[in-house]
Residue, then its C-alpha position, 0 to 999 in steps of 0.5 A: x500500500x503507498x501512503x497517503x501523499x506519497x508521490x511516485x516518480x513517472x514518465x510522459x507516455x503517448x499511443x498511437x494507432x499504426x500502419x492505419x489513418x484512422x483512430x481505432x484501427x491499425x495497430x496500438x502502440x504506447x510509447x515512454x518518453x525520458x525513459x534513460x533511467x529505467x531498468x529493463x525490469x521496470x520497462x517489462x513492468x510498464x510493457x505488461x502494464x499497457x498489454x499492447x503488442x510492443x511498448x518503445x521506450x525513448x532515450x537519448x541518442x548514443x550519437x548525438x546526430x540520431x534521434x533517439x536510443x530506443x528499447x523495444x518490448x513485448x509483455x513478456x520479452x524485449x525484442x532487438x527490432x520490430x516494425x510497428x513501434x518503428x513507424x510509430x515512434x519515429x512519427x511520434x517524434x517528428x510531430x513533436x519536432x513539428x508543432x504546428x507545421x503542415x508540411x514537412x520531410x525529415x529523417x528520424x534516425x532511431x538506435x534499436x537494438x538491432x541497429x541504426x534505423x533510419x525513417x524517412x517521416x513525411x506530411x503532405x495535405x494533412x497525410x503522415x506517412x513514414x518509411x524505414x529500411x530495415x536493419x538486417x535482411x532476412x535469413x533462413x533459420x538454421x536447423x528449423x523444422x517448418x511443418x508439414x501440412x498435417x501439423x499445420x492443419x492440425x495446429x490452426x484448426x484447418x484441413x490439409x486443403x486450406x493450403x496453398x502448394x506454396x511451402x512454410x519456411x521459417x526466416x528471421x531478420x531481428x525476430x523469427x516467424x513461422x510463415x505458412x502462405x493458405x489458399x483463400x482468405x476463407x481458411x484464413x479467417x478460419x485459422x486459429x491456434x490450437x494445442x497441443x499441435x500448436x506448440x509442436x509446430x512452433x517448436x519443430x520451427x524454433x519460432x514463438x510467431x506464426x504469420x499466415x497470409x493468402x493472396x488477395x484477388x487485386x495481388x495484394x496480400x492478407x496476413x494474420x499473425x499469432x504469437x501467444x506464447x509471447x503474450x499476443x494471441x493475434x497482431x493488428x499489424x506486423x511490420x517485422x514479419x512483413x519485412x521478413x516476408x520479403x524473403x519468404x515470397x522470394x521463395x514462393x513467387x519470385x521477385x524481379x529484378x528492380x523496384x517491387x512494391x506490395x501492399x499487405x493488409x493484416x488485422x481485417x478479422x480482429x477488426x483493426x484493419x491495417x495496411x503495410x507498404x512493402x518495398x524490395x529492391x533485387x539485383x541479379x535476383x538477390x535482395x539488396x534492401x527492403x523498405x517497410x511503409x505506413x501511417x500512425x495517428x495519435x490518440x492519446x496521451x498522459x503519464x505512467x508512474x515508475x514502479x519500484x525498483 
């Protein structure tokens, strides 16, 4: 019990809704300012208190030409890099710099545990939008098992032909997913993780996040992410996996050789629909770069007390 009168230190905090321009959808995320003289213990505290997907937390920058240092959080685990929180956080920043400008371009440079990230914030006639290059490209995860159809049925509470021909492959670039393209947005809806086929599949694929995505019938692509056993039963939007799924659809359909864009929508089925922009540059049918692109909007914010320790 704190005593009557006893004021407990706190930190400015604001959230904002990601990869969507309207309040309510997209993906929640809080966002602690000042936040240099936490301990990791007291930011797991704070991330499980809000129970978003990620809370960032901001601190000054090591490099005085960055924007900020940056930790990332899920309610059980920080992680060393992931999208949604990048996009939010790196626009939360540039509105702060900005009070009152209409229209601006500026570079939010973010020091993540995986990296430097760079995020170009861009307002034009009221729109905000923010792209980022991500830090590492993927790879495949070694001695990982994807699953055969059967667990997978098995493990999503569908049958062998909610499937497409495409195979599961596991990738990692920062975090590591579990991808498993279906043939229709129907199984897709289906979907959800059952035990104890769930937890043999995910282990076999040394992975906690499964990313399930069918083919739109206008060629962009619809996902749902589910992540439990990290304390997310599904993700609005998922900016790492959709980076990551470069590769994955490296592997499945191909990209060209240049520029490629791909639009993913998530979040449609929890009804906080999103949209992510995907970006792929290939040479000589080897990725070079992937770019990762959405809007966020503010709603709401206020102060969190410190808790002990």
């Amino acid at each position: 019990m704190i005593p009557m009168g006893v004021c407990l230190p706190d930190k400015p905090f604001a959230t904002l809704d990601v990869f969507t321009e309207q309040r309510f959808a997209g993906n929640p995320l809080a966002v602690v300012e000042d936040a240099g003289d936490l301990s990791a213990d007291q930011m797991q505290i704070i991330a499980r208190e809000f129970n978003l997907s990620e809370t960032i937390f901001v601190m000054p920058p090591r490099n005085p030409a960055h924007s900020a240092r940056v930790r990332i959080f899920f309610p059980t685990a920080e992680i060393p890099f992931a999208g949604h929180p990048t996009i939010g956080c790196a626009i939360h920043l540039a509105l702060a710099a900005t009070p009152g400008q209409a229209d601006f371009d500026q570079v939010i440079t973010l020091e993540e545990e995986a990296g430097d990230v760079p995020v170009t914030v861009t307002r034009r006639d009221g729109r905000i939008t923010a792209e980022f290059r991500a830090p590492v490209l993927p790879v495949s995860v070694t001695g990982a098992m994807p699953p055969d159809r059967g667990l997978a049925a098995d493990a999503l509470d569908l049958s062998d032909s909610d499937f497409s021909a495409d195979a599961p492959h596991v990738f990692e670039g920062g975090p590591a997913f579990l991808y498993l393209p279906l043939a229709s947005l129907d199984a897709l809806a289906r979907a959800r993780p059952l035990e104890p086929a769930w937890g043999q599949m995910l282990a076999g694929a040394q992975v906690d996040s499964a990313w399930l995505y069918a083919t739109r019938s206008d060629g962009t692509v619809q996902a749902r992410m589910f992540s439990p056993n990290a304390g997310i039963p599904e993700d609005p939007a998922t900016g790492s996996a959709a980076a990551i799924f470069a590769a994955q659809y490296a592997k499945t359909v191909g990209w060209p050789d240049g520029e490629s864009r791909l639009t993913i929508h998530q979040g449609h089925e929890m009804g906080r629909p999103s949209r992510i922009g995907l970006r792929v540059d290939v040479t000589h049918n080897e990725i070079e770069a992937i770019f990762v692109s959405g809007s966020a909007v503010p709603v709401s914010h206020g102060r969190v007390m410190v808790p002990a320790g």
